[in-house]
Backbone as a printed PyTorch tensor [residue, N CA C, xyz], in Angstrom:
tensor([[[-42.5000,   0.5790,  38.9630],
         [-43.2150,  -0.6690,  39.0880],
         [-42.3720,  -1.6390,  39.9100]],

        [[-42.9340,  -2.4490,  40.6820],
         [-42.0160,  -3.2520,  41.6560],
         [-42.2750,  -4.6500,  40.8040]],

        [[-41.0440,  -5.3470,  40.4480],
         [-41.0670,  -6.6770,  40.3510],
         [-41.0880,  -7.5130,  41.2420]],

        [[-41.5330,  -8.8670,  40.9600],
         [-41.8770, -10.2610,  41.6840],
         [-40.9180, -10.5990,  40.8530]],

        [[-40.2320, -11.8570,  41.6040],
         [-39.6460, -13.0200,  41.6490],
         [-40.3760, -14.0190,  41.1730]],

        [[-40.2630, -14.8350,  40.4260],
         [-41.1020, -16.3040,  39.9780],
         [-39.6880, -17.1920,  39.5160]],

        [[-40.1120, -18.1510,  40.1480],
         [-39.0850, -19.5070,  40.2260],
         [-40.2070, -20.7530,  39.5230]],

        [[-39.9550, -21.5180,  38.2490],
         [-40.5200, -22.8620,  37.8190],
         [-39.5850, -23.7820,  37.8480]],

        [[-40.5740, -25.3040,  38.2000],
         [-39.5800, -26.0650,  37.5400],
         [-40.2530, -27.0840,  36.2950]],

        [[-39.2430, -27.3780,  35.3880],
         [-39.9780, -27.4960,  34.3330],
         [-38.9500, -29.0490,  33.5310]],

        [[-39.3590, -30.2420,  33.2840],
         [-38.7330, -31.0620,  32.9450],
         [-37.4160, -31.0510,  32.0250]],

        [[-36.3310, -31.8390,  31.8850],
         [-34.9130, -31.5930,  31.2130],
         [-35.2470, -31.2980,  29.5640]],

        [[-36.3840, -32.1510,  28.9420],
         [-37.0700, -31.8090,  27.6060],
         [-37.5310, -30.8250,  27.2570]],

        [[-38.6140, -29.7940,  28.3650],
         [-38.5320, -28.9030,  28.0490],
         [-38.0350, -27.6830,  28.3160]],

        [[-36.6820, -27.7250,  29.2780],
         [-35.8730, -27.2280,  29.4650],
         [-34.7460, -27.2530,  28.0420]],

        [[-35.1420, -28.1020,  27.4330],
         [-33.9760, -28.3220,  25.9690],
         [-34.9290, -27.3880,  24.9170]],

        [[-35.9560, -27.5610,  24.9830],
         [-36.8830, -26.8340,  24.2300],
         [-36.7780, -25.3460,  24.3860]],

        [[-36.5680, -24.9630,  25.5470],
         [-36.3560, -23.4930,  25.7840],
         [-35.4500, -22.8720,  25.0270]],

        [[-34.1610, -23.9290,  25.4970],
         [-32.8320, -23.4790,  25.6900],
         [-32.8770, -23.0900,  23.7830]],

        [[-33.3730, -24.0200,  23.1670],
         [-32.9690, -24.2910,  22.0730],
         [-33.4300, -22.8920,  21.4730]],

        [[-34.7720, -22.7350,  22.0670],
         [-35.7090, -21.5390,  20.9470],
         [-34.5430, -20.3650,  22.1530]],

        [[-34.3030, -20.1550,  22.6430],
         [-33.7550, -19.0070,  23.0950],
         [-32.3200, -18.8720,  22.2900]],

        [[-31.6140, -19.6040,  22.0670],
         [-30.2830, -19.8140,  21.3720],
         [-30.8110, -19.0540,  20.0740]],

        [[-31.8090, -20.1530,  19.0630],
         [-31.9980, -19.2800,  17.9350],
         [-32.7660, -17.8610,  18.1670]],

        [[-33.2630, -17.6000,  18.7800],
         [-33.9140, -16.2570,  18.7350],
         [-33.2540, -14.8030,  19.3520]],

        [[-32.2090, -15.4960,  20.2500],
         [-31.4440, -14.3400,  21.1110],
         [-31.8820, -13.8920,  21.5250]],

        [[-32.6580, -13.9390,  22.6540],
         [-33.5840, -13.3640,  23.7100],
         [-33.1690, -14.8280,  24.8900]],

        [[-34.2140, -13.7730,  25.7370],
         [-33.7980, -14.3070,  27.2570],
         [-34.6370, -14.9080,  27.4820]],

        [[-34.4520, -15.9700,  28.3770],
         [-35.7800, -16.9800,  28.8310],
         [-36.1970, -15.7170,  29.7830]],

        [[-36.3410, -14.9800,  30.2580],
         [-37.3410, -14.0570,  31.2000],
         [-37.9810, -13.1560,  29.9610]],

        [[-37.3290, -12.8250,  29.0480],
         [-38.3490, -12.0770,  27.8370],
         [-39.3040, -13.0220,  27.3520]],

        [[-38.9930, -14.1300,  27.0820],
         [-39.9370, -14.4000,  26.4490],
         [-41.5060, -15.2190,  27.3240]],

        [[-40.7300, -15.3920,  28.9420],
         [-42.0290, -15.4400,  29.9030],
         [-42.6400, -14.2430,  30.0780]],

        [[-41.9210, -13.2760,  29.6820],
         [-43.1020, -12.0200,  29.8960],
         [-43.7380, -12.1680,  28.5750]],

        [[-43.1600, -11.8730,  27.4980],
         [-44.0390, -11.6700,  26.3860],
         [-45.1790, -12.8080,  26.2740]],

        [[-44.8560, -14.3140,  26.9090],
         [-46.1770, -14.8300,  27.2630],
         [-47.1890, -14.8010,  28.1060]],

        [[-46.8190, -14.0850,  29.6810],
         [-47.8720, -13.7220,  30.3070],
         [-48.2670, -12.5730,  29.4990]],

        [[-47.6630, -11.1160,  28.8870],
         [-48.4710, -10.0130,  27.9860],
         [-49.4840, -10.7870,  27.0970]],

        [[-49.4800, -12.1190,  26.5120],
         [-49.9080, -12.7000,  25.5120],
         [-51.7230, -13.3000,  26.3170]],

        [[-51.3030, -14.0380,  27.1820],
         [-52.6400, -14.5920,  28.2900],
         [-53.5860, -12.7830,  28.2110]],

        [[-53.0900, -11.8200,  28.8950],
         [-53.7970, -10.6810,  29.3000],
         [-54.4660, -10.2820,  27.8650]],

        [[-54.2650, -10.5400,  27.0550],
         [-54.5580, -10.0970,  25.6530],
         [-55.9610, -10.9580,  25.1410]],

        [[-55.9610, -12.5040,  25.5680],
         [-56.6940, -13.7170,  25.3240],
         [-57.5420, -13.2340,  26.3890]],

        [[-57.3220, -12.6670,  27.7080],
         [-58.5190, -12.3880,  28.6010],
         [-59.1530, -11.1470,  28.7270]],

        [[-58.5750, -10.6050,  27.8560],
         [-59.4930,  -9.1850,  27.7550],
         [-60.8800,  -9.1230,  27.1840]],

        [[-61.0930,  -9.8030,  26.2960],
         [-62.5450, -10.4510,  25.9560],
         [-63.7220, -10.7320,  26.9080]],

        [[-63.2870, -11.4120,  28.1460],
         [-63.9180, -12.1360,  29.0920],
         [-64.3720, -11.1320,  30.2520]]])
């Protein structure tokens, strides 16, 4: 499978918000943007 690159930018608040849930959870801010785009494909399978 070939990956894409994706670059956001996202305010210092919720950049603290990230940081924070990634600290407690030990995962990576790129795991858990995938496990939310897997999450969207799931909500649009219905449609």
């Amino acid at each position: 499978m070939k990956e894409k690159h994706l670059s956001i930018r996202v305010p210092d608040n919720e950049m603290r918000i990230l940081d924070k849930y990634v600290k407690k959870t030990k995962r990576t801010k790129t795991d858990l943007v995938r496990e939310w785009i897997r999450s969207l494909e799931k909500m649009t399978d219905g449609s």
